[in-house]
C-alpha positions in Angstrom: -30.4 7.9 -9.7 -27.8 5.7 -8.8 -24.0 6.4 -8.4 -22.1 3.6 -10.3 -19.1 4.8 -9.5 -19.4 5.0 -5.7 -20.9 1.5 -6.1 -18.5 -0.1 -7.8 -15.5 1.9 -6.0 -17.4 -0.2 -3.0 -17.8 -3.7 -4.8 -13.9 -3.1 -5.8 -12.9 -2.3 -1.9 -14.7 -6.0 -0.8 -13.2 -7.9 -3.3 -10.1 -6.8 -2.7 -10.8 -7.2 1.0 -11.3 -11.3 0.4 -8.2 -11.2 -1.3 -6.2 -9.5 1.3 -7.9 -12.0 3.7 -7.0 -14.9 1.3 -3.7 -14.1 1.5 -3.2 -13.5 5.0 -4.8 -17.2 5.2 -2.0 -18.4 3.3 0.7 -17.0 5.0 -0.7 -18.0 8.5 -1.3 -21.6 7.1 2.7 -21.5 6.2 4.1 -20.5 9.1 1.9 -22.8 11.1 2.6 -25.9 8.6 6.8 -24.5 8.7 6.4 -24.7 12.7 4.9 -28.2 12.1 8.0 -29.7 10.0 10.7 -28.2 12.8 8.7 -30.0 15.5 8.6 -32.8 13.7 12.3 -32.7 12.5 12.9 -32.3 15.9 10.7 -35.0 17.4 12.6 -37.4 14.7 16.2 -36.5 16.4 15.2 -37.8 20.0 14.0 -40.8 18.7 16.1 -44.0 20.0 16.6 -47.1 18.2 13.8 -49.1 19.7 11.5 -51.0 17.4 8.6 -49.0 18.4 10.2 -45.8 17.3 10.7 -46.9 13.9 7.0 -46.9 13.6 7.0 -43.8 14.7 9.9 -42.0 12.6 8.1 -43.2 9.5 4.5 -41.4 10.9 6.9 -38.1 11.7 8.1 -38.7 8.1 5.0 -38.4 6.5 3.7 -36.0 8.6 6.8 -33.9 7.3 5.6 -34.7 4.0 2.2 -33.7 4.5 3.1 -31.2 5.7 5.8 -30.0 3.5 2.6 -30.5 0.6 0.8 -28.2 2.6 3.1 -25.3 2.7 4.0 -25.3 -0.8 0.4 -25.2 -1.8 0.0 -22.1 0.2 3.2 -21.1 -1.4 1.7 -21.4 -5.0 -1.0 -19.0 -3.9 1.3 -16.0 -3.8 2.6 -16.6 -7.3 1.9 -14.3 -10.4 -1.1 -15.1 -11.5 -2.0 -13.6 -14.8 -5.4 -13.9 -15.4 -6.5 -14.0 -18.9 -10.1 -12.1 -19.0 -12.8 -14.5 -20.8 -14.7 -13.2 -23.5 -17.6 -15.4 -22.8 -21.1 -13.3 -23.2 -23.3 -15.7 -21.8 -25.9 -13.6 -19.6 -25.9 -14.2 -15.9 -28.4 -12.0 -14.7 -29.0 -13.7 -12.0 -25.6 -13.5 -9.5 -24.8 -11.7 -6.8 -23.0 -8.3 -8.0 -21.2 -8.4 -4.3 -20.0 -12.5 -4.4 -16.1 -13.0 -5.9 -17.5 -16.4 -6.6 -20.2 -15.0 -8.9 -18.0 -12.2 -10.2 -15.6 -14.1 -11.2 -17.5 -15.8 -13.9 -18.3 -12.6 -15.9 -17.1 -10.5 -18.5 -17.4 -6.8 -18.4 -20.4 -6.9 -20.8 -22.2 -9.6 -18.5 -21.6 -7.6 -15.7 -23.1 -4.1 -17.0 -25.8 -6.5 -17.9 -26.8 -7.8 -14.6 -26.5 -4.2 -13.1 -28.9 -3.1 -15.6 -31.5 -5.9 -15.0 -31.2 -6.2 -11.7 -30.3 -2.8 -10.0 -31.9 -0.6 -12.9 -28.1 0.9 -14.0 -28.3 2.7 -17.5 -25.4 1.2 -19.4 -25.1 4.9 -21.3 -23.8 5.8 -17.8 -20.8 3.5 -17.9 -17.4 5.6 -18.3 -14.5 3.4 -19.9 -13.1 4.3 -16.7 -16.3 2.5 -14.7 -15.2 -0.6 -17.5 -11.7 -0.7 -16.0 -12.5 -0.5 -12.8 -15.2 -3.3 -13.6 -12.3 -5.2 -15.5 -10.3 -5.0 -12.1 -13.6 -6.4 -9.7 -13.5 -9.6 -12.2 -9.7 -9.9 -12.2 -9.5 -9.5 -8.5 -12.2 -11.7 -7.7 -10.7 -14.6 -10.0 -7.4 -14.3 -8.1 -9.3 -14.7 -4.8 -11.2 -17.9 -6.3 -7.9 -19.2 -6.9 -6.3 -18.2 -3.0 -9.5 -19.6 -1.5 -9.3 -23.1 -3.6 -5.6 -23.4 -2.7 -5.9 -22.7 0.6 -8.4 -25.7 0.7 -6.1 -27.9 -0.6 -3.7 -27.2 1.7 -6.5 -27.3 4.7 -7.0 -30.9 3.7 -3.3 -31.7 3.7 -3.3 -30.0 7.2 -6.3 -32.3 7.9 -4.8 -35.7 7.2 -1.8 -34.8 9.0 -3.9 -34.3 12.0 -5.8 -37.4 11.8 -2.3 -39.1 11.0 -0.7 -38.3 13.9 -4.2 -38.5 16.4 -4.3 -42.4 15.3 -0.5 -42.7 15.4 -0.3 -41.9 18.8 -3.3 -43.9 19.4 -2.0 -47.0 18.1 1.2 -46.1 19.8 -0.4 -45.8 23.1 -2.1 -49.2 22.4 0.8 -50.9 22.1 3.3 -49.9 25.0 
């Protein structure tokens, strides 16, 4: 017989776990990216008034604005997010139970339902409390969706500065 409750105390315990890593993502990603913007702020200040270096202040400007894109992106990640459950009952028997990026696009009906066609789970032995805590797996595996997506975003924001400062030296070595 299987123990729904241990198992879904478990699948609760790793979806929080990829939302506790999401977020400590985040907040490494903004204080690398507010590092970033006071080197570059400080970069821009020792610049003379040569011709070159106006080239060059506008690259540190946009890297600043890159950057600056960046950090508030990871920023939005730690808003409130209230999730508003769907009520959608299509069947999706076939998702991983453990995956947030599965999870995340059940309800609590659809969910029951692929734990009784796939791992043999009698839905008589579903508590309301085993629905609640099923209720918190979706919610907190929707919220981690949303981390991991923003903290792409700001990854490719991180990216093109990168790039933008790689070929901005480049160019700059070129031409002294």
């Amino acid at each position: 017989m299987v123990d729904i409750r241990t198992d879904l105390r478990y699948i609760c315990a790793e979806v929080t776990s990829a939302l506790r890593y999401a977020e400590s993502k985040h907040a490494a990603f903004m204080a690398f990216n507010g590092a970033a913007i006071f080197g570059a702020v400080g970069t821009l200040r020792s610049l003379t008034t040569d011709s070159t270096d106006i080239y060059m202040a506008m690259l540190l400007y946009l890297t600043m604005i890159l950057l600056t894109c960046a950090m508030l992106t990871s920023m939005c990640s730690f808003l409130p997010q209230f999730i508003e459950h769907t009520t959608e009952s299509g069947i999706r028997t076939k998702d991983n139970i453990l995956f947030f990026e599965h999870i995340k696009l059940h309800t609590v009906d659809s969910y029951i339902e692929n734990l009784r066609v796939n791992y043999g789970v009698d839905p008589v032995e579903i508590t309301p409390l085993d629905r609640c805590l099923i209720l918190q797996i979706i919610v907190n595996a929707q919220l981690s969706s949303r981390k991991f997506r923003l903290f792409r975003w700001a990854a490719y924001f991180d990216l093109a500065v990168i790039i933008m400062v790689l070929c901005g030296f480049s160019l700059r070595a070129l031409i002294s």
